[in-house]
C-alpha positions in Angstrom: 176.5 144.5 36.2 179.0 144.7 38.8 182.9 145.0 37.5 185.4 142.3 38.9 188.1 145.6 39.0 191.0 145.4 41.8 189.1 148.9 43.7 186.0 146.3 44.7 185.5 144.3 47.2 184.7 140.4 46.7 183.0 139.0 49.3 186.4 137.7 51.4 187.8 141.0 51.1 184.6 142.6 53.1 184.3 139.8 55.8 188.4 140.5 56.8 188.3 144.1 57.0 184.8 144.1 58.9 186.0 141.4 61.6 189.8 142.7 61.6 188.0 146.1 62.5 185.6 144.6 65.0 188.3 142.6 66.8 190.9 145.3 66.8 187.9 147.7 68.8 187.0 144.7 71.0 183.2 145.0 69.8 181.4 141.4 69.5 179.2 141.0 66.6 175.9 141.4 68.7 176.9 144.8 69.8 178.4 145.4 66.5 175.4 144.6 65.0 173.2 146.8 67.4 175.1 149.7 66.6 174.9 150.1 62.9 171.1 148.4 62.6 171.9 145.8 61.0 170.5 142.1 62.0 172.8 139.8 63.5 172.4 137.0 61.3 173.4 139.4 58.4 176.6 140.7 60.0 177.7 137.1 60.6 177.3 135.9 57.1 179.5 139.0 55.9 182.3 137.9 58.3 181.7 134.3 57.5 181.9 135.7 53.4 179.1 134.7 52.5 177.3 137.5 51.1 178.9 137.9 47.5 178.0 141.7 47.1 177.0 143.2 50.6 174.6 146.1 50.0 176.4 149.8 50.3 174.2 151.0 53.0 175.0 148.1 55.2 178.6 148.9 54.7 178.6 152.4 55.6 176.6 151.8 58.6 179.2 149.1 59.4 181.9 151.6 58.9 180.3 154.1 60.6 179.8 152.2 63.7 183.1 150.9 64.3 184.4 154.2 63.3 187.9 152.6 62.0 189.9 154.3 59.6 191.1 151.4 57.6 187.3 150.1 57.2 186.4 153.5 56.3 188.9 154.1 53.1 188.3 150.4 51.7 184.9 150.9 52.1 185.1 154.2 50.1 187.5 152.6 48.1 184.9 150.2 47.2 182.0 152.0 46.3 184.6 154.4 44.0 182.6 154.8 40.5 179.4 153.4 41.8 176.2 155.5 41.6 174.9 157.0 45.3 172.2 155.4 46.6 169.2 157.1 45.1 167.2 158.8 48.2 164.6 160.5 45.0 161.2 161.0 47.3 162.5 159.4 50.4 161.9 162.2 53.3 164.2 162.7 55.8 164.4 160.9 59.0 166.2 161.1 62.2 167.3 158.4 64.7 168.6 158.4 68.2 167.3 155.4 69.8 170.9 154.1 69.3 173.4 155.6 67.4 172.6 159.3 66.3 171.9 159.2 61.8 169.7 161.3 59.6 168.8 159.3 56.7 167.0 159.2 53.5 166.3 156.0 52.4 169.4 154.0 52.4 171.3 157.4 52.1 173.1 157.9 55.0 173.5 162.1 55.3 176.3 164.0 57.3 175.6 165.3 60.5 178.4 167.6 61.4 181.1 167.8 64.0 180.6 166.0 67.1 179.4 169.3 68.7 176.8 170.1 66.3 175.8 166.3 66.2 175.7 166.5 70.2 173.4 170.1 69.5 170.9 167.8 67.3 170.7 165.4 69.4 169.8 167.3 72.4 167.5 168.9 70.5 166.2 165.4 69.1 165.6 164.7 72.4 162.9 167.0 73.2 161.5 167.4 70.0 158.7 170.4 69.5 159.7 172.0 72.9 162.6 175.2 73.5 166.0 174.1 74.4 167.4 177.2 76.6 170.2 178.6 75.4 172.1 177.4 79.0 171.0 173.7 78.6 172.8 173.5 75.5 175.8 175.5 77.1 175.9 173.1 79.8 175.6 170.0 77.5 178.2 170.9 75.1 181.2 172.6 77.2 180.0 172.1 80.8 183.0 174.3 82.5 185.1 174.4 79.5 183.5 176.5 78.2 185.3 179.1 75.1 185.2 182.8 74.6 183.1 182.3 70.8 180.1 180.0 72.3 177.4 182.1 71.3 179.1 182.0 67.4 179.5 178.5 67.6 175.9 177.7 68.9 174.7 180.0 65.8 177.0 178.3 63.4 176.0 174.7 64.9 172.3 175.5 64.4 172.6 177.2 61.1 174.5 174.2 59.7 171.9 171.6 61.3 168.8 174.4 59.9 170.7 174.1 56.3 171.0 170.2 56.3 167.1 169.8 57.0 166.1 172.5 54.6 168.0 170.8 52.2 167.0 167.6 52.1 163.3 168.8 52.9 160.9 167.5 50.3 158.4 170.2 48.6 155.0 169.6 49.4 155.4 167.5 52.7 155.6 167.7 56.2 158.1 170.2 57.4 161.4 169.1 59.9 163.5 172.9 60.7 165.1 174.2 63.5 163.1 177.8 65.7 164.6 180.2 67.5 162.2 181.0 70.2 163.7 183.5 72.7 166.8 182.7 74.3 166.6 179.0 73.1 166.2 176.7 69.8 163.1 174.1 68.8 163.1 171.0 66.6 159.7 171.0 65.3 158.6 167.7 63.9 155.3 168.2 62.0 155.6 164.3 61.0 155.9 161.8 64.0 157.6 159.5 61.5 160.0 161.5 61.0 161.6 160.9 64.4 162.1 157.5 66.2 161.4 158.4 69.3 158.1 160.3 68.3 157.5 157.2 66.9 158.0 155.1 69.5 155.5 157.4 71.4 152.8 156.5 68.8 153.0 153.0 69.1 153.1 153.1 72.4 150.0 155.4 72.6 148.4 153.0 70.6 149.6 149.8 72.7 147.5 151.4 75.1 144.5 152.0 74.1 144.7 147.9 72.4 145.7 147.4 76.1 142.1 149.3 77.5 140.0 147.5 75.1 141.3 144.1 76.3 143.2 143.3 72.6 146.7 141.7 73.9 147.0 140.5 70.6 147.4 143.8 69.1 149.0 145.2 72.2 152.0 142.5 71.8 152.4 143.7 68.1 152.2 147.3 68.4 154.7 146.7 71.8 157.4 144.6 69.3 157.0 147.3 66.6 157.9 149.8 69.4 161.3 148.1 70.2 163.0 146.8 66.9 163.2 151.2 66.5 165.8 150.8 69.1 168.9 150.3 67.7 171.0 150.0 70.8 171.6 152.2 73.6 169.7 155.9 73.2 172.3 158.4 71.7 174.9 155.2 71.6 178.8 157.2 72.1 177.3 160.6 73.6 177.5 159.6 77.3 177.1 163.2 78.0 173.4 163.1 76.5 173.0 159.7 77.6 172.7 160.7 81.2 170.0 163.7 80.8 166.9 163.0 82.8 164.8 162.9 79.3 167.5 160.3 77.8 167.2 158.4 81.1 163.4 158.5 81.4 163.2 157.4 77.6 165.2 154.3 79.0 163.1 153.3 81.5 160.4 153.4 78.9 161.6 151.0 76.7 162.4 148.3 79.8 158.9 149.0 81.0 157.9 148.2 77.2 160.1 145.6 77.0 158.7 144.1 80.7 154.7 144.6 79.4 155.7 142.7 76.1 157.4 139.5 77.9 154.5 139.5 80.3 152.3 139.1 77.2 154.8 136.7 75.3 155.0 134.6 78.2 152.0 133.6 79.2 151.1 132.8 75.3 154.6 130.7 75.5 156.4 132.8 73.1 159.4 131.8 75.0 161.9 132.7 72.2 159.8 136.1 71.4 160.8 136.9 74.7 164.8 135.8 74.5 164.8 137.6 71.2 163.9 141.2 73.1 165.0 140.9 75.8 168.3 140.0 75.2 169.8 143.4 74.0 168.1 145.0 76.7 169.0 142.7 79.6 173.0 143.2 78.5 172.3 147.1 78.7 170.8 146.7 82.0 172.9 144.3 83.7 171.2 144.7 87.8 167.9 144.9 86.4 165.9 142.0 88.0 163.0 142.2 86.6 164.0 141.6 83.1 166.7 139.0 84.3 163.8 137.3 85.9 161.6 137.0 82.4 164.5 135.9 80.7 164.9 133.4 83.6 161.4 132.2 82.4 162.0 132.3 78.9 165.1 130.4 78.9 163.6 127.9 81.1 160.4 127.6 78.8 162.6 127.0 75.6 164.2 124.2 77.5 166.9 125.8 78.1 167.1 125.1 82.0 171.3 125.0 83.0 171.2 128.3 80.8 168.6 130.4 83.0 170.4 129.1 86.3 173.7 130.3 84.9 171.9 133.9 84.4 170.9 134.0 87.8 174.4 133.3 89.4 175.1 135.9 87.0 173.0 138.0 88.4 173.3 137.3 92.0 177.0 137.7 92.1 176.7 141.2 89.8 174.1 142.4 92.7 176.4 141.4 95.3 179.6 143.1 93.6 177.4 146.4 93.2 175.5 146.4 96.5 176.5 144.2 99.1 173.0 142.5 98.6 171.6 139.6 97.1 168.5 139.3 94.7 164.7 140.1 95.4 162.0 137.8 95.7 161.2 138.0 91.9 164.1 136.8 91.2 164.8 134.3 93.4 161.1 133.3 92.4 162.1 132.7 89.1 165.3 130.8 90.2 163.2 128.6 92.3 160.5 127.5 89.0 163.8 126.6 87.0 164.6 124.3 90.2 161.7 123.0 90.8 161.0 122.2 86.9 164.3 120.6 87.4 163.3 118.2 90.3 159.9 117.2 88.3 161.9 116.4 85.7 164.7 114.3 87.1 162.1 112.7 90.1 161.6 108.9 89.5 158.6 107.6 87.9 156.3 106.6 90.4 155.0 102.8 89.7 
């Protein structure tokens, strides 16, 4: 049973200090709540204090997202005397299709200094294959770079080698870092074991549902796919953000997330198509094609004066960026909103 002592949190004490914190770093609860994986309608019944005893992984990832000091300590504060969450024959798994974690479980483990959490990363990115010594170099100093890198890089990857050797469960499939030549691996033996390996599954299967002529399972496997993202790939390392294997993975997921509203759409699973879209469509503000589904979508929900005001959006953001207005799909999409609206509004014919 949970103590009423003046070191926990009730349920009004969590929702102030998680929406002071949010407000004070300007982060709205959808972005909020795509950083730290937590659902949106979760996050707002914290802040709305509703949830009597919010679980202790939830608040750590809220904490750690927002990354505020105060939110932090209370949360620490908090959870002072209570038992860590049990991780017992949970393997470990890492994440950077948003923010970068390694977890077990609920268990939340540390992943260094920013450097050696930049290192994994890269290294998360191209899982099974060498990074050069020069990549990572380039990555983490660029032109700055000091007189002890080669002690660093070895302390960085010995650090990152001791974490996954420690939390590596006897009798299962192996996650360790290699040094091959000049350069370090990440070998995976376990795809699940890495989001974006498993992303690659899914997708791979997606495929082959797709060449058998099964949209059914195609759309399922595609939606399984995207709720691993998270957010933005490698969310706060805009270094690693903008390597060509970040930016490729990307691309992937709108061409996922494009394939899946195709499907979605012409079943009519108009708010199937809103509810994956969205968070894409806001991290890809000039992409047209997606602001064209959601066009549809919003359209096909009833949602009519909404879709038009996302296509002024989009027209002006266009214009701003280019000098140049929107494509034909677009505008195509534009035009079936107007054209819905004229059938609609037309008089009766007698």
């Amino acid at each position: 049973m949970k103590n009423s002592s003046s070191t926990m949190l009730d349920q009004s004490s969590v929702a102030d200090i998680v929406r002071t914190a949010r407000t004070r770093r300007g982060v709205s609860q959808r972005d909020l709540a795509e950083r730290s994986g937590i659902g949106l309608r979760t996050l707002r019944e914290i802040e709305g204090g509703r949830v009597r005893h919010p679980r202790s992984g939830s608040l750590r990832r809220l904490a750690s997202a927002l990354q505020e000091p105060e939110l932090l300590a209370r949360v620490g504060e908090a959870q002072h005397g209570e038992s860590a969450p049990s991780y017992e024959g949970e393997p470990l798994v890492l994440r950077i299709l948003g923010r970068l974690s390694a977890s077990r479980g609920e268990a939340e483990l540390a992943t260094g200094t920013p450097k050696q959490q930049c290192l994994l990363g890269l290294m998360a990115l191209q899982p099974n294959e060498v990074v050069e010594r020069d990549e990572i170099i380039d990555v983490l100093w660029g032109d700055q770079l000091p007189d002890s890198f080669g002690q660093l890089i070895h302390t960085y990857v010995s650090r990152i080698r001791r974490m996954l050797e420690t939390h590596h469960l006897p009798g299962t499939a192996r996650t360790t870092i290699v040094r091959c030549g000049g350069g370090y691996e990440l070998r995976i033996d376990d795809e699940s074991r890495l989001d974006t390996l498993e992303f690659d599954r899914l997708i791979r299967t997606a495929e082959r549902a797709r060449a058998h002529r099964d949209p059914v399972a195609e759309q399922g496997l595609l939606g399984d796919s995207l709720r691993l993202w998270r957010g933005r790939l490698l969310e706060g390392m805009p270094a690693l953000q903008q390597h060509p294997v970040a930016v490729e993975r990307s691309r992937r997921r709108v061409r996922t997330a494009l394939r899946l509203s195709d499907l979605a759409l012409s079943d009519g699973q108009y708010e199937e198509v809103l509810v994956r879209l969205g968070p894409i469509a806001r991290h890809e503000p000039l992409h047209e094609g997606l602001h064209a589904r959601w066009i549809s979508a919003l359209a096909g929900s009833g949602r009519r004066a909404e879709a038009l005001e996302v296509f002024v959006s989009v027209d002006r953001r266009l214009r701003e960026a280019s000098g140049v207005g929107p494509g034909e799909e677009l505008r195509s999409a534009q035009m079936a909103v107007l054209r819905e609206d004229a059938a609609v509004s037309a008089p009766a014919v007698r």
